[in-house]
C-alpha positions as CSV (number, residue, x, y, z in Angstrom):
1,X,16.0,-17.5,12.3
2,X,13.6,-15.2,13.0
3,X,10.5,-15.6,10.7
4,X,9.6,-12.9,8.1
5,X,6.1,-11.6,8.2
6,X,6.0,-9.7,4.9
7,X,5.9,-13.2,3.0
8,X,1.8,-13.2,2.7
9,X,0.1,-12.7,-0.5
10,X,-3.6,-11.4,-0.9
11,X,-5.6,-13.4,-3.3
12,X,-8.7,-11.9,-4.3
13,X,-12.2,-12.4,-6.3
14,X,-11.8,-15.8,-5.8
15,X,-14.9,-18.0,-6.8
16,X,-16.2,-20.6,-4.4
17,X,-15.7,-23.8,-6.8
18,X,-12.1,-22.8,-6.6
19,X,-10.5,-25.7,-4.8
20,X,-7.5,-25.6,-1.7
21,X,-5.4,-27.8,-4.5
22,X,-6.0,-25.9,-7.6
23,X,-4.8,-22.7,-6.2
24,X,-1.8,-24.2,-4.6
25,X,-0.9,-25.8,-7.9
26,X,-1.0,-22.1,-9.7
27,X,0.6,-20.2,-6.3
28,X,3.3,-23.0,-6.3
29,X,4.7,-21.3,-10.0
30,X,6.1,-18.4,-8.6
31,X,7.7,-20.1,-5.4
32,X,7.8,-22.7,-2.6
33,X,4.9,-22.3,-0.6
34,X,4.5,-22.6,2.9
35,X,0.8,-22.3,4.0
36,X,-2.6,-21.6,1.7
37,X,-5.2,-20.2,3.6
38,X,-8.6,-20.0,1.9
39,X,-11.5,-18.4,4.7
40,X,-15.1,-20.4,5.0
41,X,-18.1,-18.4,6.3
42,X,-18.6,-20.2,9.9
43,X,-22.3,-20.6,9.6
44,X,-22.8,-22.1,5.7
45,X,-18.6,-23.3,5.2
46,X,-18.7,-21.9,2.2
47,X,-15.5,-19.8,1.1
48,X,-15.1,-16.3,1.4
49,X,-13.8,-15.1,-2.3
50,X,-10.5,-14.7,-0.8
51,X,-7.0,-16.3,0.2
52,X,-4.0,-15.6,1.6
53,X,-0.6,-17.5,0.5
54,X,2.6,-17.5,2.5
55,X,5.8,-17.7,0.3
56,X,9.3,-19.1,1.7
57,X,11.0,-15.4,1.1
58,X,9.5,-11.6,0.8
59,X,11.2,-11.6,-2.8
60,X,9.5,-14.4,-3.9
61,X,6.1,-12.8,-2.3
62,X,6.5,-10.1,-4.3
63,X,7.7,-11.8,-7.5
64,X,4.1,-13.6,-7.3
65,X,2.2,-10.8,-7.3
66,X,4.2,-9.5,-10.5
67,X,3.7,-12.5,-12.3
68,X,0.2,-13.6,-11.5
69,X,-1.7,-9.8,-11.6
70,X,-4.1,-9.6,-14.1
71,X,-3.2,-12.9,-15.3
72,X,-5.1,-15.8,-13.8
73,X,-8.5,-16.2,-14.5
74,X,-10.8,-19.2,-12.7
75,X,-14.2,-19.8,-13.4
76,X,-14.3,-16.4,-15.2
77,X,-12.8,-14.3,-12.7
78,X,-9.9,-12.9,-12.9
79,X,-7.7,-13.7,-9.9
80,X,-6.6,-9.8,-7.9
81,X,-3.3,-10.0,-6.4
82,X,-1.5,-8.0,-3.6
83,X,1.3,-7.8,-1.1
84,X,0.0,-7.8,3.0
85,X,2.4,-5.8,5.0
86,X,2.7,-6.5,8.6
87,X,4.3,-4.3,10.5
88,X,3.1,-6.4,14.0
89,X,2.8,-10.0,13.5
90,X,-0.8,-10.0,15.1
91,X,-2.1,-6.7,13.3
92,X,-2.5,-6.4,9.2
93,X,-1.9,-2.7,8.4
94,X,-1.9,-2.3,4.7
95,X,-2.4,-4.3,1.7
96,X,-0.4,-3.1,-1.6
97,X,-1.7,-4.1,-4.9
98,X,0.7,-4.2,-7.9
99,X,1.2,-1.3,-9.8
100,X,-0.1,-1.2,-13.7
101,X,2.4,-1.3,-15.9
């Protein structure tokens, strides 16, 4: 089966005590989650503010960034939310925040 690259979810104004773990544990709500990626800064190792999570299905993907938008708040900040749509594998094209309802 050929895998889906639309699965990624953008998770933004993250705060650098926020932990691998305690994201995964609130990501994990919304679906099965197959990689957590959280960015360090090569030269201090500290973490970029931001994250990208891989859900098992696009649906699910976008059912997360329904649920969690505007909702989760860590250390004060709360949590921004968005779709990344790939329409190469290699290249990131666009990324599509949830609409306000």
């Amino acid at each position: 089966m050929a895998e889906n690259p639309n699965c990624t979810v953008y998770v933004g104004n993250l705060d650098e005590r926020v932990c691998d773990r305690v994201l995964y544990d609130i990501l994990i709500q919304a679906g099965r989650v197959v990689d957590l990626y959280i960015p360090r800064d090569k030269e201090t190792d500290k973490p970029k503010g931001f994250a990208f999570a891989k859900y098992e299905t696009e649906e699910i993907a976008e059912y997360a960034v329904k649920l969690f938008s505007g909702l989760v708040t860590l250390y004060n900040r709360t949590l921004k939310f968005a779709l990344v749509v790939l329409h190469h594998p290699l290249a990131v094209t666009s990324i599509h925040a949830s609409p306000k309802q």
